[in-house]
Steps between C-alpha positions, in 0.01 A plus 500: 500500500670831655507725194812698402532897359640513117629782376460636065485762286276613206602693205308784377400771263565844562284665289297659804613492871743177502803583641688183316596114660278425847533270811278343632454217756263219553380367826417130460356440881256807472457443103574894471676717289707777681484853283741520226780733540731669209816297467714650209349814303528502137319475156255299402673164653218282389638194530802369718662176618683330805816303461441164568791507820202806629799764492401685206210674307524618165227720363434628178592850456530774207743374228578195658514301872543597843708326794399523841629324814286370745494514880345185575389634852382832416380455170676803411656536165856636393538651188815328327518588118303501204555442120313771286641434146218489268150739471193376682427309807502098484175347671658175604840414659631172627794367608675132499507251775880593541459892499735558266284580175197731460219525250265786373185465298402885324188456392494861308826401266431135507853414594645223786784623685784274665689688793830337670465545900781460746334248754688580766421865532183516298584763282403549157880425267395589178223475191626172311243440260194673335283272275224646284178355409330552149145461412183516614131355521085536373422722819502870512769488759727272300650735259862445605699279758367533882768262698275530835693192702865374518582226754743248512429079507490281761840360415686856448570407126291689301319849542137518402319780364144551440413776222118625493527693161629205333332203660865302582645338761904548450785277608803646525841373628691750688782330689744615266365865552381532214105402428475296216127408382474116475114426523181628466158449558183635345208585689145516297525839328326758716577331794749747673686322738660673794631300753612125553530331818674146578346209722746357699536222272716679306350353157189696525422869451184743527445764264256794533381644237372865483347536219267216505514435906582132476765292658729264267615216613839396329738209564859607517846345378805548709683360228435717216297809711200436216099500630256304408093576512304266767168718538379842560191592739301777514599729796173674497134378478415476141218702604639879584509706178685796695882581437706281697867454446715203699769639708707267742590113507611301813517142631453373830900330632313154527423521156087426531356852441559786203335846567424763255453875488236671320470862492177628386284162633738625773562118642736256553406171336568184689610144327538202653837289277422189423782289632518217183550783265545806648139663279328732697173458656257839583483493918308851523504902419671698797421861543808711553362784740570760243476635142778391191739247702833493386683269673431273831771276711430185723691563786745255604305297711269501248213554737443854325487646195547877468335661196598865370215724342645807299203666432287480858932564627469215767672152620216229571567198773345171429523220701603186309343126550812291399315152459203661230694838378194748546565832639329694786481878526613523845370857492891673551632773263729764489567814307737496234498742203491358136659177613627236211694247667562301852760301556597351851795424699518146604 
């Protein structure tokens, strides 16, 4: 099969010598990564997003959200506006299937933040809605609110938080403009969740937990936007005793693989879904190539997975077996200072 170059970017730190948002570009015929190159400087955009029409990113950015658009033949990125209203920078953004809302988890003030977005030009319209979180957990970094993840549902009805310091999984509506909470779901205390992914299903969803490095699997309602527990599995062997905190959550398009970040194991736990019920099964620990991984990306053939390692500042190619779901170090990385998150164009 004649392979095809995909282009992406990875948000970073810049605490040390990141310049801000990078490009990069994948070469599926040679299985290489071509050297990242600075796309958009600015601060600390650790986390950013592509519309789903591939015409906009958003990243986060101090006091609020970025908006970028994209050239899809150059990769190169043109600043459009940005919407700095509150103290802070968010460390998740997403945006709706129709482009025309935006959402911002801050994980310092524990609020969720609901943007409107013109989807025609991509820019930023205004802040619509700021809700804020109360409470907290048993673990020394629960002592307030920590929203880490907002993304929206399968459907488009509902927005979805995840909050670490509290142990919740928040439904809100937001159609109106306005996000009103209408469900929640409670994690075991200590847990920390940070991140939820969906399988294509659409009635299933894949938490990772921080805290205590597991993966939750929860049933979803369309209906109502309520979870339900199914099971949670250990994303580490039971075995290492050294810190170790879960860090991304993705699922494979045809719905048969989860994979899960661990920074401090520093791997990428495979499981194989188990098609009656959708419970995970353990397939195997990837490494990632690096130290503390943040974030990884299949890439859209889904022949490759990408990981990003802040602390060894690299981007790690594995090849990708699609029929068992293990990962190969292919032996390809670039440089890329304090990177957080990847993200690729389709």
């Amino acid at each position: 099969m004649m392979g095809r170059n995909y282009k992406g970017y990875i948000g970073t730190y810049t605490k040390k010598e990141s310049k801000g948002i990078y490009a990069f570009e994948l070469d599926t015929e040679k299985g290489e990564l071509l050297p990242a190159t600075v796309a958009a400087e600015m601060t600390n955009p650790t986390y950013v997003n592509i519309s789903d029409d591939q015409r906009f990113l958003y990243a986060v950015a101090p006091g609020g959200l970025a908006a970028f658009e994209i050239d899809a033949t150059t990769a190169e990125l043109t600043p459009l506006n940005t919407s700095s209203e509150r103290e802070g920078t968010p460390c998740h953004v997403s945006v709706n299937a129709t482009n025309d809302f935006a959402a911002a988890a801050n994980y310092h003030d524990g609020t969720a933040v609901l943007f409107k977005v013109d989807p025609q030009t991509g820019k930023l319209m205004e802040q619509l809605s700021v809700e804020q979180q109360e409470g907290g957990g048993p673990h020394e970094r629960q002592d307030a609110p920590h929203v880490h993840f907002s993304g929206f549902t399968p459907e488009g009805k509902y927005l979805v938080c995840v909050d670490l310091g509290t142990d919740e999984v928040v439904t809100y509506e937001y159609l109106s403009g306005e996000l009103k909470d209408i469900q929640r779901f409670a994690a075991s205390p200590g847990a920390g969740p940070r991140h939820l992914a969906f399988h294509p299903n659409g009635v299933t969803a894949y938490v990772m937990t921080e805290l205590s490095n597991e993966v939750l699997v929860l049933s979803y309602n369309e209906e109502d936007g309520s979870f339900e527990h199914v099971q949670t599995i250990a994303a580490i062997p039971g075995d290492f005793t050294e810190n170790s905190q879960g860090s991304a959550i993705h699922v494979s398009s045809d719905g048969r693989f989860v994979y899960a970040g661990n920074r401090g194991h520093d791997s990428i736990a495979v499981f194989k879904v188990d098609e009656t019920n959708n419970q995970l099964e353990l397939v195997e620990y990837a490494g990632t190539g690096g130290n503390w991984p943040r974030d990884f990306v299949l890439d859209p053939s889904e022949r490759f997975i990408i990981t990003t390692n802040e602390e060894s500042h690299n981007a790690v190619l594995y090849s990708r077996d699609p029929e068992t779901g293990k990962l190969t170090d292919t032996g390809t990385s670039i440089h890329v200072p304090e990177p957080v998150c990847v993200k690729f164009l389709k």
